[in-house]
C-alpha positions as CSV (number, residue, x, y, z in Angstrom):
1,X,0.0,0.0,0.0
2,X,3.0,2.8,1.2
3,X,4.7,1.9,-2.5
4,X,1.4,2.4,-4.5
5,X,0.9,5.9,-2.3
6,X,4.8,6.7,-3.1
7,X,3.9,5.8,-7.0
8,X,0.7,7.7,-7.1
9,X,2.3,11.0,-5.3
10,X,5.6,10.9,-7.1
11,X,6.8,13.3,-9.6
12,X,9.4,11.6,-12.4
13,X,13.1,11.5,-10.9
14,X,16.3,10.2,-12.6
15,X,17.7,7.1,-10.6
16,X,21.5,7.3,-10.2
17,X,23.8,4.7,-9.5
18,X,27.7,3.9,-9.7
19,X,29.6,1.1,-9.3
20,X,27.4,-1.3,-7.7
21,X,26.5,-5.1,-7.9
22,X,22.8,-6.6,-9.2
23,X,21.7,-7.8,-5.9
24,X,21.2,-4.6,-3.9
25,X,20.3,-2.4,-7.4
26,X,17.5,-4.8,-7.9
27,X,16.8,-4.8,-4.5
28,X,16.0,-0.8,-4.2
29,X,14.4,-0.8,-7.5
30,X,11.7,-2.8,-6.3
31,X,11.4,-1.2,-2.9
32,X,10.0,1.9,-5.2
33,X,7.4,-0.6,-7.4
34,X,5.3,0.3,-9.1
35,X,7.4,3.3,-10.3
36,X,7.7,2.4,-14.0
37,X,11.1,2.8,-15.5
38,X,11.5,4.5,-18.7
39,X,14.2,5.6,-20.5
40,X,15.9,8.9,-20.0
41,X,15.3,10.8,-23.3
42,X,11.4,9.5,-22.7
43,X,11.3,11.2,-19.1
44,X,13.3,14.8,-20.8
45,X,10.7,14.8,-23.4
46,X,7.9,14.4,-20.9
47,X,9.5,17.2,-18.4
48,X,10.4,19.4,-21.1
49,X,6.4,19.4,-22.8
50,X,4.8,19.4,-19.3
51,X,3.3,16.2,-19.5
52,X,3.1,14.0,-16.3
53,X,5.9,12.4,-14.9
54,X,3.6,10.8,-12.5
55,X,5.1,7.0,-11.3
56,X,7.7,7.5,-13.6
57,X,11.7,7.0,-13.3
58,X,14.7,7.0,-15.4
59,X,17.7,4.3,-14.4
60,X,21.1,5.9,-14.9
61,X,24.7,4.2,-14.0
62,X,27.8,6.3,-14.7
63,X,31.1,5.5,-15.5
64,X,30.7,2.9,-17.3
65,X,33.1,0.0,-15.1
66,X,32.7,-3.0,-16.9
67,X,31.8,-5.7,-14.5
68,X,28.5,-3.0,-13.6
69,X,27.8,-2.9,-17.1
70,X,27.8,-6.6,-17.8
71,X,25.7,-7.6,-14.4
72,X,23.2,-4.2,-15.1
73,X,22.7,-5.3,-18.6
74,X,21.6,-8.7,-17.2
75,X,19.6,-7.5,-14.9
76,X,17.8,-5.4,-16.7
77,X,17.3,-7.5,-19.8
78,X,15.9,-9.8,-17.5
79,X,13.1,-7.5,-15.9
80,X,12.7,-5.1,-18.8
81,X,14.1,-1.7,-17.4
82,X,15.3,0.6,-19.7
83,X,19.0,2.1,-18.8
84,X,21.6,4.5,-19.3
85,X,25.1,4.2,-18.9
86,X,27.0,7.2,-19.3
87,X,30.0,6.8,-20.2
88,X,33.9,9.0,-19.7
89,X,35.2,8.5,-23.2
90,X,39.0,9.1,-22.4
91,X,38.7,6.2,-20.4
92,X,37.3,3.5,-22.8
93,X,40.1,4.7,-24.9
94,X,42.9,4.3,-22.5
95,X,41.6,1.9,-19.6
96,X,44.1,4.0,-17.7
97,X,41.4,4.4,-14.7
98,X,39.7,7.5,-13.3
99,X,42.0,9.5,-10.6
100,X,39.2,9.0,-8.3
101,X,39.2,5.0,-8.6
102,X,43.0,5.2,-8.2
103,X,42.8,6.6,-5.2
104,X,39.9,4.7,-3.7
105,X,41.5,1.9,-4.8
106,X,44.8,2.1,-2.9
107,X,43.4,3.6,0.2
108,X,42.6,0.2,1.7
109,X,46.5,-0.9,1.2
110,X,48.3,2.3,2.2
111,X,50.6,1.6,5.3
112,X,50.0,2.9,8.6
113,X,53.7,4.1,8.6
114,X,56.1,6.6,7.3
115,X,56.0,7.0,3.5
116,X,58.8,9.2,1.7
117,X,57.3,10.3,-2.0
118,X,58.7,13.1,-4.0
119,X,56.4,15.5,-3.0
120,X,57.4,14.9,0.4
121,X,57.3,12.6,4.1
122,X,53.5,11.3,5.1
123,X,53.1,9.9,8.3
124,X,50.0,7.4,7.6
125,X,50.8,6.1,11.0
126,X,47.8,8.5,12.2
127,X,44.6,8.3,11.0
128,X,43.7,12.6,10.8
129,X,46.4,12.6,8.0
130,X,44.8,9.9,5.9
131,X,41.6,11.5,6.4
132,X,42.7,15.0,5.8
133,X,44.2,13.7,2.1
134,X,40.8,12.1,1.4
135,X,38.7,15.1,2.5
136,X,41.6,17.0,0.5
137,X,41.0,14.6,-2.8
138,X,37.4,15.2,-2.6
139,X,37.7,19.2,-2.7
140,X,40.5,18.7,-5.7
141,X,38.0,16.4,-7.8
142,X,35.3,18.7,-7.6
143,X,37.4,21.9,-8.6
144,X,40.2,22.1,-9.8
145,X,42.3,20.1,-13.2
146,X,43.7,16.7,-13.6
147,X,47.5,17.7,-13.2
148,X,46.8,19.2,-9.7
149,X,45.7,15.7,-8.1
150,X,46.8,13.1,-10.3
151,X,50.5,13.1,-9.8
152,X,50.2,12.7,-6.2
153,X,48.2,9.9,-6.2
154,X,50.0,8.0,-8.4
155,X,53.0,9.0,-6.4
156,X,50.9,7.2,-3.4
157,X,49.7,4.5,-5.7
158,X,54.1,3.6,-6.8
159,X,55.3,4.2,-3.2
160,X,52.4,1.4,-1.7
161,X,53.2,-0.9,-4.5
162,X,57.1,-0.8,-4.0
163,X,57.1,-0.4,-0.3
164,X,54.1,-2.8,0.4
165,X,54.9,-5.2,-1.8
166,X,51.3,-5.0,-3.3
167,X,51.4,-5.8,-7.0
168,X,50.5,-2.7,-9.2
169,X,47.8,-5.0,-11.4
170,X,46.0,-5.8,-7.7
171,X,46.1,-1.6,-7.4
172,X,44.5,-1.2,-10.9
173,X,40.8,0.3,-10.6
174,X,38.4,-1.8,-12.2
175,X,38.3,-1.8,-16.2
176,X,36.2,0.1,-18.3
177,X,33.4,-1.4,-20.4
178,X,35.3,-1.9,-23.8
179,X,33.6,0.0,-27.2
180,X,33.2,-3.6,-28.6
181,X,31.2,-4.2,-25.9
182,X,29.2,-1.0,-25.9
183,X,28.6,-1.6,-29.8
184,X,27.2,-5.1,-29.1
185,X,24.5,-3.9,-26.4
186,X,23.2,-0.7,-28.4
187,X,21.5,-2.9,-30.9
188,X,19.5,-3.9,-27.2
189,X,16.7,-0.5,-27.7
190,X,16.9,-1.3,-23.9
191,X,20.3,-0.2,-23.2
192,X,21.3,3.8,-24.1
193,X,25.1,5.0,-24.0
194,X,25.3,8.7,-23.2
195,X,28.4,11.4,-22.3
196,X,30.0,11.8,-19.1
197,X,32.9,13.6,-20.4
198,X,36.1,12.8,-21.8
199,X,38.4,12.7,-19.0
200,X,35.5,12.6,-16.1
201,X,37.6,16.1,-14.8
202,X,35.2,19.1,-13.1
203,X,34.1,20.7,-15.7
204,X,34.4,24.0,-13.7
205,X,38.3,23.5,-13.8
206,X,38.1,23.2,-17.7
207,X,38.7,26.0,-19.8
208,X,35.8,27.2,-22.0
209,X,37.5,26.1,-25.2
210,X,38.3,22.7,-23.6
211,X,34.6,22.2,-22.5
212,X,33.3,22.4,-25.6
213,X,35.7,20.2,-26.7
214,X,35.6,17.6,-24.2
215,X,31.3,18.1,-24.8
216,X,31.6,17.7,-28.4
217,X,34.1,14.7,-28.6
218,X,32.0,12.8,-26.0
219,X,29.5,13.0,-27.9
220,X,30.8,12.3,-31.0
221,X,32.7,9.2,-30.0
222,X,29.9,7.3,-28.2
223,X,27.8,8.4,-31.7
224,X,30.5,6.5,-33.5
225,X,30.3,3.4,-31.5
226,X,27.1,2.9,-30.7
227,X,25.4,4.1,-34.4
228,X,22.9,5.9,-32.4
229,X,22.7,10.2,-31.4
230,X,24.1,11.1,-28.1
231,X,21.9,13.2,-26.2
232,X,22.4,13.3,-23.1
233,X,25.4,14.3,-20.3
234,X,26.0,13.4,-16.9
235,X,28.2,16.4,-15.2
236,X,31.5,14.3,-13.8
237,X,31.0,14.4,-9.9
238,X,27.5,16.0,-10.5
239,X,27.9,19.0,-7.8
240,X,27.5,22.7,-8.3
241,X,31.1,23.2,-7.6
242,X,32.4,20.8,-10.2
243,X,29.9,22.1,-12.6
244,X,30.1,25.7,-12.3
245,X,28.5,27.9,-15.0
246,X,29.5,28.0,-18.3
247,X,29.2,24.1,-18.4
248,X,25.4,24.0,-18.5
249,X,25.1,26.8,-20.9
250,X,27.6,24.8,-23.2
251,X,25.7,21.6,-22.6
252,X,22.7,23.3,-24.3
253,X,24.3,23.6,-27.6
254,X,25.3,19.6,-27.4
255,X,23.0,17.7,-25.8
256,X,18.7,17.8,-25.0
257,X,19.5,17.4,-21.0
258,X,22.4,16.9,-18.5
259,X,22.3,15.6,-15.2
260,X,23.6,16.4,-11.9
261,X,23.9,14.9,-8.4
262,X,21.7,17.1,-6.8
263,X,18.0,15.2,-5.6
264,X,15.1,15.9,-6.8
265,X,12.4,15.4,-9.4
266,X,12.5,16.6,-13.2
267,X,9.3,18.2,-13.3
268,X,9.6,22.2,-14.4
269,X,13.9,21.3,-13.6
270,X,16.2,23.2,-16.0
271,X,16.9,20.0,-18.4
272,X,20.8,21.2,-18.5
273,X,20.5,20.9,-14.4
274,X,18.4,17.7,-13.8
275,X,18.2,16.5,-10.5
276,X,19.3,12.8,-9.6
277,X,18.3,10.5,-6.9
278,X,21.1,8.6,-5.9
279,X,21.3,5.3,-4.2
280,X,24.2,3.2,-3.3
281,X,24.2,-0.6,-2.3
282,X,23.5,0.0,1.5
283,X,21.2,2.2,1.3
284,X,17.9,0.1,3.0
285,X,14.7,-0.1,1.4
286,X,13.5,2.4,3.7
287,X,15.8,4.9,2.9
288,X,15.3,4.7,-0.8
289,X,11.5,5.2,-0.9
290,X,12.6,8.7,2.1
291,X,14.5,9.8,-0.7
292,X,12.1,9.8,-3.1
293,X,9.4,11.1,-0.8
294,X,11.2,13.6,0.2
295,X,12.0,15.0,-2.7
296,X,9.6,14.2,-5.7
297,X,6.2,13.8,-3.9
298,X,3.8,16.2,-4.7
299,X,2.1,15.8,-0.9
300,X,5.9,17.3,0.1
301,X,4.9,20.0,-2.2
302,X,1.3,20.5,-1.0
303,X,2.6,20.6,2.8
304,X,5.1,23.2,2.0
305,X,2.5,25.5,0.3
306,X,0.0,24.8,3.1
307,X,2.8,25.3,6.3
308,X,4.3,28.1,4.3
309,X,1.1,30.0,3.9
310,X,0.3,32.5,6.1
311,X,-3.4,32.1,6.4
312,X,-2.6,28.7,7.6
313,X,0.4,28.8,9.7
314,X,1.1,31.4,11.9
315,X,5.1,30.7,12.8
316,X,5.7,29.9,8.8
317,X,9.7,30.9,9.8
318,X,10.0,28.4,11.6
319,X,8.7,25.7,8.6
320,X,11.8,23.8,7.1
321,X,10.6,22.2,3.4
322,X,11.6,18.5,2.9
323,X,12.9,19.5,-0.4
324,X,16.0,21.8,0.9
């Protein structure tokens, strides 16, 4: 009965996921039956004629890691759901791995001792210092260029290899879905391909004439491989800080919509600044549906309006929306 109320109330939202495995995915997505998925240009189209999104969801996976893609795929084939993977381009090119996989794939092996790198001494013996770098990683991903953060962690990815004696294929993040690969499923009409960049940098830390580059060759390559338009971007990282504000206006001339990482629904959304809801493997049933509750129902709505008006509330100030 709560799932048929959550369906009934819900305004269409973009699903989005990462790297995660089929059990928990499938898991979540039936927490939030009956809410139909549909594919993501269906759900733009919808938002951007003002036609109800009602019960409706898009399922999106970025990064395109090839183990997800091949256990999504299967999943998905198997209960009909429509998906798109957005894909970082440079990467399927080079299978060199994302700075951000590097890094959260060594962290588990790095020494809780002394390590001497040529950008200087770390004492990993205390904990604060590892978690300052990772805090410090985060902030670098979201803003700034590839050559500030990247040398230093592969620095950090050599030194635990040769001091740790862990081998650097057991460091390598996870391989990217091959373009073979992403030929074979596009003749699926249930599996899309879509841009997440070329080098899955900020696109705030990218130069305008680099932007439209990396937005154009995205989009072009995954055209070329999967014999179908690209449409549609995913913002790398997906916050306002990594998107900053010539990227959406860019995005425009390239591509019908572009997604972010901020929650919400797509009804009335700017379609170059879509709202995602994202859920990750331990997320619990419960917390998926709150999410969507929280922000795509419509009741959510209505009880803001009503608690906000002044006629009907008389402390309105003191009225926090489930939406912020």
């Amino acid at each position: 009965m709560l799932q048929n109320i959550i369906a009934r109330t819900s305004r269409g939202f973009v699903l989005a996921f990462h790297d995660i495995e089929p059990q928990p995915m499938e898991r979540l997505l039936d927490a939030l039956y009956p809410i139909q998925p549909i594919h993501l240009s269906e759900l733009v189209h919808r938002s951007k004629a003002g036609k109800s999104t009602m019960g409706l969801c898009a399922i999106t996976v970025d990064d395109g890691v090839a183990r997800t893609v091949a256990t999504t795929t299967e999943l998905c084939r198997r209960r009909a759901w429509p998906v798109t993977f957005f894909l970082p381009t440079g990467n399927l090119d080079t299978g060199n791995g994302i700075a951000y996989q590097w890094w959260r794939q060594v962290l588990p092996f790095i020494p809780a001792r002394r390590l001497e790198l040529p950008s200087g001494s770390f004492d990993f013996s205390q904990p604060k210092i590892l978690a300052d770098l990772t805090a410090k990683f985060e902030r670098l991903w979201h803003s700034e260029p590839l050559e500030v953060y990247r040398p230093f962690t592969m620095e950090i990815v050599e030194a635990v290899a040769r001091e740790s004696g862990v081998s650097m294929e057991r460091l390598l993040p996870s391989p990217p879905v091959s373009w073979e690969t992403v030929a074979e499923l596009s003749k699926d009409d249930l599996f899309r391909f879509e841009s997440h960049g070329v080098s899955h940098v900020a696109m705030s830390a990218l130069s305008d004439d680099v932007l439209a580059l990396e937005l154009k060759r995205s989009r072009d390559t995954i055209s070329e491989h999967t014999c179908r338009p690209c449409r549609h971007l995913a913002y790398p990282f997906g916050s306002s800080m990594s998107i900053g504000t010539v990227a959406p206006a860019l995005a425009q001339t390239f591509y019908d919509s572009a997604v972010t990482m901020d929650l919400g629904h797509v009804d009335a959304a700017n379609p170059w600044l879509l709202p995602r809801i994202p859920l990750y493997a331990q997320n619990s049933s419960s917390v998926a549906r709150l999410k969507v509750v929280l922000k795509c129902s419509r009741l959510a709505g209505f009880r803001a309006r009503h608690e906000l008006d002044p006629e009907t509330s008389s402390r309105p100030e003191e009225y926090v929306s489930p939406s912020r």
